[in-house]
BALOBA-1460 file (C-alpha; in Angstrom, 3 decimals):
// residues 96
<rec num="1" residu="x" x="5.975" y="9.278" z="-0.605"/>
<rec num="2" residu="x" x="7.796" y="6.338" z="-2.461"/>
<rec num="3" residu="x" x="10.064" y="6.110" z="0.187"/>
<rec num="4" residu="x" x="7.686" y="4.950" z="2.856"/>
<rec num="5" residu="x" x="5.866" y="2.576" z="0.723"/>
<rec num="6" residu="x" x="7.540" y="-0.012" z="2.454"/>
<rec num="7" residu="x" x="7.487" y="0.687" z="6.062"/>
<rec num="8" residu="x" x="4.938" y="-1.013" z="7.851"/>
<rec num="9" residu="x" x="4.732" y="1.344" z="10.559"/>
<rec num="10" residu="x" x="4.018" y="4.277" z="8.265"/>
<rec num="11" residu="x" x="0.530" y="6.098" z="9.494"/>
<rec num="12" residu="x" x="-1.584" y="8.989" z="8.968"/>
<rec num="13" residu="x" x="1.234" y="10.756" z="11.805"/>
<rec num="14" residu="x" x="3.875" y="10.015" z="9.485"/>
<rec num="15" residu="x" x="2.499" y="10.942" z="6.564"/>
<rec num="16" residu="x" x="1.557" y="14.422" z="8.289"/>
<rec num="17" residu="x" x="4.958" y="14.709" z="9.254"/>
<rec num="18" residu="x" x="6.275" y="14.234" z="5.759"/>
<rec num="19" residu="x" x="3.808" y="16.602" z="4.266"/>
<rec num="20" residu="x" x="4.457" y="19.024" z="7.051"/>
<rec num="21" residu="x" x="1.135" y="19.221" z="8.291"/>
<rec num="22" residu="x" x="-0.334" y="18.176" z="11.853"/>
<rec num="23" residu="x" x="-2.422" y="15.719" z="11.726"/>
<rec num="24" residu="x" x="-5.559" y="17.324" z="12.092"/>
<rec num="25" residu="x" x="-4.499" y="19.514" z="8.972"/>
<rec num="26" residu="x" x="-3.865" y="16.067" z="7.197"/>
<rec num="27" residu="x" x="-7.767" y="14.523" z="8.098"/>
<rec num="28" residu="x" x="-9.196" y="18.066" z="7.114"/>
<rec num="29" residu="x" x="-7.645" y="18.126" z="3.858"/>
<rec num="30" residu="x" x="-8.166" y="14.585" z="3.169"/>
<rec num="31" residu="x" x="-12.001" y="14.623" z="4.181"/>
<rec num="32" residu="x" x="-12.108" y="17.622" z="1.625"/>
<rec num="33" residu="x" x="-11.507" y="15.174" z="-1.223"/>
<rec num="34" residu="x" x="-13.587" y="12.685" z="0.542"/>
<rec num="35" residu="x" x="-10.587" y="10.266" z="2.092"/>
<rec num="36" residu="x" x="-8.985" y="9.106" z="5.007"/>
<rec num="37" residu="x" x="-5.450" y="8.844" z="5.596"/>
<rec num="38" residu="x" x="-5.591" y="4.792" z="5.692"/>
<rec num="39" residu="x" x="-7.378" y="4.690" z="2.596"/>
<rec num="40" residu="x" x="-5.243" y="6.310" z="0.958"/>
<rec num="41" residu="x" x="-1.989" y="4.778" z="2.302"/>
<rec num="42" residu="x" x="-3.286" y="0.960" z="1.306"/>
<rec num="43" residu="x" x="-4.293" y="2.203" z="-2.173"/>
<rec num="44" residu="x" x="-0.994" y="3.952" z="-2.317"/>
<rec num="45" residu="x" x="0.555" y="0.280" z="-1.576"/>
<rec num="46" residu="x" x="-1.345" y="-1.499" z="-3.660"/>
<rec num="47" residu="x" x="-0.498" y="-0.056" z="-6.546"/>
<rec num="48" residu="x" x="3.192" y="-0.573" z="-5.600"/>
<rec num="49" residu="x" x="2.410" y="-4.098" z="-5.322"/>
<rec num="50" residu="x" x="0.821" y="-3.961" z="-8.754"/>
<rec num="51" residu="x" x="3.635" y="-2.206" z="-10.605"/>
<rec num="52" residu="x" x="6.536" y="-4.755" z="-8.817"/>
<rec num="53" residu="x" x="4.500" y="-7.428" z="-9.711"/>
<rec num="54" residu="x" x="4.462" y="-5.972" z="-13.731"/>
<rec num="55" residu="x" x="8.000" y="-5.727" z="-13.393"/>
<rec num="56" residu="x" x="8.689" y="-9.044" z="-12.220"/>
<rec num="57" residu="x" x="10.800" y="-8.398" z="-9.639"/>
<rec num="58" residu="x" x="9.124" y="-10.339" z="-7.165"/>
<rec num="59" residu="x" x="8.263" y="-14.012" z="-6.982"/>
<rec num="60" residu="x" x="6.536" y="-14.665" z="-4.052"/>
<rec num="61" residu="x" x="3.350" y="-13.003" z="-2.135"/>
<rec num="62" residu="x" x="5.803" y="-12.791" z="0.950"/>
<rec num="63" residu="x" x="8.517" y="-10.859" z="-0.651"/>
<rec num="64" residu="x" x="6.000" y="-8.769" z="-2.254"/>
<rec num="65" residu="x" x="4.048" y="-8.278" z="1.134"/>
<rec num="66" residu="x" x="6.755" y="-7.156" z="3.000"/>
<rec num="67" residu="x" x="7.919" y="-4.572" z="-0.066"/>
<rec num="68" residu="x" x="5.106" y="-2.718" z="0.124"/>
<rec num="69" residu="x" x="4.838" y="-1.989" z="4.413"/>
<rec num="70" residu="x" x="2.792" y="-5.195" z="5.218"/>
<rec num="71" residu="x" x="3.736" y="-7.343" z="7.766"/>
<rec num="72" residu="x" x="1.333" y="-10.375" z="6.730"/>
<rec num="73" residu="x" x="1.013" y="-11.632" z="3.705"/>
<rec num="74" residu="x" x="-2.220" y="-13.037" z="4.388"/>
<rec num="75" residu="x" x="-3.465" y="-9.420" z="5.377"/>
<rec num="76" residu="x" x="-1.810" y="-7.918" z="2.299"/>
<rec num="77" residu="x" x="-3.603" y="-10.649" z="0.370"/>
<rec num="78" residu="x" x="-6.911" y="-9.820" z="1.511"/>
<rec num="79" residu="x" x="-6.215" y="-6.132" z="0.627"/>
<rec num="80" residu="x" x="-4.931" y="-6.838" z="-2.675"/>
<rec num="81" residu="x" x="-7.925" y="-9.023" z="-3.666"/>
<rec num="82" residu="x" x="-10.090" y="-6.616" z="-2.506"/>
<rec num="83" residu="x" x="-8.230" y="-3.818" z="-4.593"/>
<rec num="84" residu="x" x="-8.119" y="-5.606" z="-7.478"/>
<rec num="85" residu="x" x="-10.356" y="-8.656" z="-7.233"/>
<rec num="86" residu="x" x="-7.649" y="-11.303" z="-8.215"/>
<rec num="87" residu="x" x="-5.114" y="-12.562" z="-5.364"/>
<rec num="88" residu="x" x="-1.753" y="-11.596" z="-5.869"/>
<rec num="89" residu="x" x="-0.668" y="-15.232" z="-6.119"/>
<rec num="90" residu="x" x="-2.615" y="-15.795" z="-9.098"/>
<rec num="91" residu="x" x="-0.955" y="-12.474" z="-10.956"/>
<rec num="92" residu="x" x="1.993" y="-13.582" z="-9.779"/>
<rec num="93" residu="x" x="1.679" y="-16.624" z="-11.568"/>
<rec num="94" residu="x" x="0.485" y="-14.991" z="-14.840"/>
<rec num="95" residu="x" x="3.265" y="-13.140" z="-15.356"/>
<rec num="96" residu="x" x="5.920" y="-15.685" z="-14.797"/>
Protein backbone atom coordinates (compact mmCIF):
# COMPACT_ATOMS: atom_id res chain seq x y z
CA UNK A 1 0.00 0.00 0.00
CA UNK A 2 3.01 2.51 0.11
CA UNK A 3 2.40 3.35 -3.22
CA UNK A 4 -0.95 5.01 -2.77
CA UNK A 5 -0.05 6.83 0.30
CA UNK A 6 0.05 9.76 -1.67
CA UNK A 7 -2.88 9.85 -3.89
CA UNK A 8 -5.57 11.84 -2.69
CA UNK A 9 -8.16 10.12 -4.50
CA UNK A 10 -7.28 6.75 -3.00
CA UNK A 11 -10.66 5.16 -1.26
CA UNK A 12 -12.00 2.17 0.29
CA UNK A 13 -12.74 1.12 -3.89
CA UNK A 14 -9.21 1.40 -4.48
CA UNK A 15 -7.94 -0.16 -1.79
CA UNK A 16 -10.40 -3.21 -2.59
CA UNK A 17 -9.10 -3.21 -5.89
CA UNK A 18 -5.51 -3.46 -4.78
CA UNK A 19 -6.24 -6.15 -2.29
CA UNK A 20 -8.37 -7.90 -4.83
CA UNK A 21 -11.41 -7.90 -2.98
CA UNK A 22 -14.90 -6.15 -3.79
CA UNK A 23 -15.70 -3.82 -1.70
CA UNK A 24 -18.16 -5.38 0.31
CA UNK A 25 -15.44 -8.17 1.01
CA UNK A 26 -13.14 -5.17 2.09
CA UNK A 27 -16.00 -3.56 4.86
CA UNK A 28 -16.67 -7.26 6.04
CA UNK A 29 -13.21 -7.98 6.75
CA UNK A 30 -12.44 -4.69 8.10
CA UNK A 31 -15.59 -4.59 10.52
CA UNK A 32 -14.14 -8.07 11.68
CA UNK A 33 -11.19 -6.28 13.27
CA UNK A 34 -13.45 -3.52 14.23
CA UNK A 35 -12.42 -0.76 11.30
CA UNK A 36 -13.51 1.04 8.47
CA UNK A 37 -11.75 1.50 5.37
CA UNK A 38 -11.28 5.48 6.03
CA UNK A 39 -9.97 4.87 9.30
CA UNK A 40 -7.64 2.98 8.36
CA UNK A 41 -6.44 4.84 5.22
CA UNK A 42 -5.87 8.32 7.40
CA UNK A 43 -4.00 6.34 10.09
CA UNK A 44 -2.13 4.68 7.31
CA UNK A 45 -1.18 8.46 6.20
CA UNK A 46 -0.46 9.70 9.20
CA UNK A 47 2.07 7.69 10.04
CA UNK A 48 3.69 8.48 6.65
CA UNK A 49 3.54 11.97 7.62
CA UNK A 50 5.20 11.06 10.90
CA UNK A 51 8.09 9.01 9.53
CA UNK A 52 8.88 11.95 6.56
CA UNK A 53 8.74 14.32 9.09
CA UNK A 54 11.60 12.03 11.31
CA UNK A 55 13.47 11.94 8.28
CA UNK A 56 13.51 15.45 7.53
CA UNK A 57 12.71 15.42 4.23
CA UNK A 58 10.07 17.81 4.36
CA UNK A 59 9.97 21.42 5.48
CA UNK A 60 6.75 22.65 5.19
CA UNK A 61 3.05 21.37 6.31
CA UNK A 62 2.14 21.88 2.51
CA UNK A 63 4.74 19.71 1.03
CA UNK A 64 4.11 17.27 3.66
CA UNK A 65 0.21 17.47 3.11
CA UNK A 66 0.26 16.84 -0.31
CA UNK A 67 2.94 13.68 0.22
CA UNK A 68 0.78 11.85 2.04
CA UNK A 69 -2.82 12.05 -0.41
CA UNK A 70 -4.20 15.31 1.20
CA UNK A 71 -5.25 17.98 -0.75
CA UNK A 72 -5.45 20.66 2.22
CA UNK A 73 -3.12 21.23 4.46
CA UNK A 74 -5.41 22.68 6.82
CA UNK A 75 -7.51 19.33 6.67
CA UNK A 76 -4.35 17.24 6.97
CA UNK A 77 -3.53 19.45 9.95
CA UNK A 78 -6.57 18.81 11.75
CA UNK A 79 -6.04 15.04 11.18
CA UNK A 80 -2.59 15.05 12.24
CA UNK A 81 -3.32 16.90 15.52
CA UNK A 82 -5.92 14.75 16.18
CA UNK A 83 -3.60 11.61 15.54
CA UNK A 84 -1.03 12.74 17.44
CA UNK A 85 -2.12 15.72 19.51
CA UNK A 86 0.72 18.15 18.36
CA UNK A 87 0.27 20.05 14.85
CA UNK A 88 2.58 19.08 12.35
CA UNK A 89 4.01 22.60 12.19
CA UNK A 90 5.20 22.46 15.59
CA UNK A 91 7.14 18.86 14.89
CA UNK A 92 8.21 20.26 12.03
CA UNK A 93 9.88 22.84 13.80
CA UNK A 94 11.42 20.51 16.45
CA UNK A 95 13.24 18.65 14.29
CA UNK A 96 14.84 21.32 12.24
Amino acid sequence: MNSFHSDADFNAGKLAEYLELSRRQLYREMDRIGHTPAPYIREFRMEKAKEYIDSSTVRRVKELAYRVGYKSAETFSDHFYQHFQIRPSELLREVA
